[in-house]
Backbone bond lengths (Angstrom), bond angles and torsions (degrees), N, CA, C in turn:
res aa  C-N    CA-C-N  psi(-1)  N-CA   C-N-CA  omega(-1)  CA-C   N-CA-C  phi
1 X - - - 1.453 - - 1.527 112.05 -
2 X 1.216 125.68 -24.77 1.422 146.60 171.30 1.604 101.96 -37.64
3 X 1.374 110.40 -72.86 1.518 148.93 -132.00 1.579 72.99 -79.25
4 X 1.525 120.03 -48.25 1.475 113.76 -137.93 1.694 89.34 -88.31
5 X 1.323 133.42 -41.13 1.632 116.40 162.12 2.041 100.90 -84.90
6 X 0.515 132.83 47.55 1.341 125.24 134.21 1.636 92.66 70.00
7 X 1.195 121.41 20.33 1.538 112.25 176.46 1.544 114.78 -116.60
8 X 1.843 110.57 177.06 1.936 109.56 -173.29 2.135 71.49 -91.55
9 X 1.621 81.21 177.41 1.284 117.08 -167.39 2.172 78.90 -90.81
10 X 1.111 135.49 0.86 1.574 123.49 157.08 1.380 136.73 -82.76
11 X 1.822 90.03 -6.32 1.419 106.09 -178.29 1.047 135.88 -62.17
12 X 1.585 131.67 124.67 1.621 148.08 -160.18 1.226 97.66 -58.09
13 X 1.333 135.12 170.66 1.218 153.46 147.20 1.163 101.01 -53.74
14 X 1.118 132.09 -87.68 1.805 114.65 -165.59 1.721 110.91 -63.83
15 X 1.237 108.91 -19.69 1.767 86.16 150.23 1.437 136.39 -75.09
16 X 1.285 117.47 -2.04 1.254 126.57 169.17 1.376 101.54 -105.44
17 X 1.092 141.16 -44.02 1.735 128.07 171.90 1.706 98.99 -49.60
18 X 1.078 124.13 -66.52 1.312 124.90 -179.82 1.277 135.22 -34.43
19 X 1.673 115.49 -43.46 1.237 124.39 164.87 1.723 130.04 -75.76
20 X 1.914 100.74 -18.97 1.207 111.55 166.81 1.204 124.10 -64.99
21 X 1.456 101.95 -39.81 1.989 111.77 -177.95 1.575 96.38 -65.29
22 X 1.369 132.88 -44.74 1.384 139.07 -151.00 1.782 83.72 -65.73
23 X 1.258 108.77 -70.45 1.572 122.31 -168.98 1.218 80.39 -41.96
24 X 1.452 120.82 -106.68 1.559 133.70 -172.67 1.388 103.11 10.91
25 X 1.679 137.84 -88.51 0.950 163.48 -171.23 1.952 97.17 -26.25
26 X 1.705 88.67 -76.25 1.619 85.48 172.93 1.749 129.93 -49.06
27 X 1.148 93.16 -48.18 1.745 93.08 -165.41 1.042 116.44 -106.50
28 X 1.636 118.91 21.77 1.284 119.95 -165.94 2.132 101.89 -77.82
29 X 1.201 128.43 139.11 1.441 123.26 -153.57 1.627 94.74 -83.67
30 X 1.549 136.20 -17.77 1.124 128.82 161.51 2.068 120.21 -35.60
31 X 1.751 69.05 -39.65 1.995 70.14 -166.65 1.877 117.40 -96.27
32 X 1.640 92.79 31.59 1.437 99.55 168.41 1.659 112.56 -85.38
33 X 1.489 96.14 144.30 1.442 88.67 171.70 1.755 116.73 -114.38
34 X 0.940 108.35 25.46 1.342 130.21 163.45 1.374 127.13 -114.91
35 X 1.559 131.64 143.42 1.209 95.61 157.66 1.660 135.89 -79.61
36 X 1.781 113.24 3.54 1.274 120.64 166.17 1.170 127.41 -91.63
37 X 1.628 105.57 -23.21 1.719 99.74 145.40 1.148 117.07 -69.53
38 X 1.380 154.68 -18.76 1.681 142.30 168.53 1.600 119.78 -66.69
39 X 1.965 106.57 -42.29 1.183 102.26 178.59 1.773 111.54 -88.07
40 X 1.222 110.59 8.76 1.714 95.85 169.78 1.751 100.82 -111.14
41 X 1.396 122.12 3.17 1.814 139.48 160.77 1.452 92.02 -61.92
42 X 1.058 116.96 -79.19 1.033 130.97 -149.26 1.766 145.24 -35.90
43 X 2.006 99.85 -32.48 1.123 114.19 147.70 1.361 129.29 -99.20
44 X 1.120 117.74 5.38 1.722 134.58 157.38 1.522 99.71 -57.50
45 X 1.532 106.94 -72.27 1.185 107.80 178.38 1.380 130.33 -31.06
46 X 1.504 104.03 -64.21 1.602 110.40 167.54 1.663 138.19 -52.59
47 X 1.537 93.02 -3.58 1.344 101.83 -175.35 1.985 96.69 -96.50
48 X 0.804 99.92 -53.23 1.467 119.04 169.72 1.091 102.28 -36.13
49 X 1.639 129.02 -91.81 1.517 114.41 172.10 1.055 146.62 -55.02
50 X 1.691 117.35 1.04 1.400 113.42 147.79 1.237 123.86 -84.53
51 X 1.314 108.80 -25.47 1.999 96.19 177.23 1.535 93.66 -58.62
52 X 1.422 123.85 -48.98 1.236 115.60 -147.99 1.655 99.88 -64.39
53 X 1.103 121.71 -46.48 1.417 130.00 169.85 1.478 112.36 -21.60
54 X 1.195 99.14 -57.66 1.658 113.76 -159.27 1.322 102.89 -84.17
55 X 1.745 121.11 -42.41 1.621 105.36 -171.59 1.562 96.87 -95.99
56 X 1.085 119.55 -12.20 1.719 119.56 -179.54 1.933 111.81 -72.07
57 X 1.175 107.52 1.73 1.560 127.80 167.79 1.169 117.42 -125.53
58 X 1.417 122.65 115.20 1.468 148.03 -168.07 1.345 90.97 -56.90
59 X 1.284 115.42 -66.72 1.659 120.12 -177.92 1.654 113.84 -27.92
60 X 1.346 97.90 -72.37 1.324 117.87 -156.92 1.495 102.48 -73.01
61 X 1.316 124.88 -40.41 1.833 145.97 158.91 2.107 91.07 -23.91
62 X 1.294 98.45 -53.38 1.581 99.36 -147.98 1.791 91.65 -81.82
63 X 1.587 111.56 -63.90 1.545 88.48 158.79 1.426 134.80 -12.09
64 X 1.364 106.28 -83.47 1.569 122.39 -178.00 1.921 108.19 -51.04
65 X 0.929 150.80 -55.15 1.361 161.27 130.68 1.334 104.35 27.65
């Protein structure tokens, strides 16, 4: 999940909120202007919001760890 926002496994919480919105922003599938740019967005996206899921929760952060 690291690899997938671009951060070390030391990374703060708001460095990982931060890099999610950045990702988010880019690949979010709203902001395709195709529909083959949305469906190749689309599991980018999902990868994105699960790291963020997982390291964006202390809990689940320490699990995964």
């Amino acid at each position: 999940y690291y690899k997938i926002l671009s951060l070390p496994p030391s990374a703060t919480s708001s460095e990982i909120r931060s890099a999610y919105k950045k990702l988010a922003l880019k690949y979010h599938p709203d902001r395709a202007r195709t529909p083959s740019e949305k469906e190749a967005a689309t599991p980018r996206f999902q990868k994105i919001a699960e790291a963020y899921e997982v390291l964006g929760d202390d809990g689940r952060r320490r699990s995964y760890d």
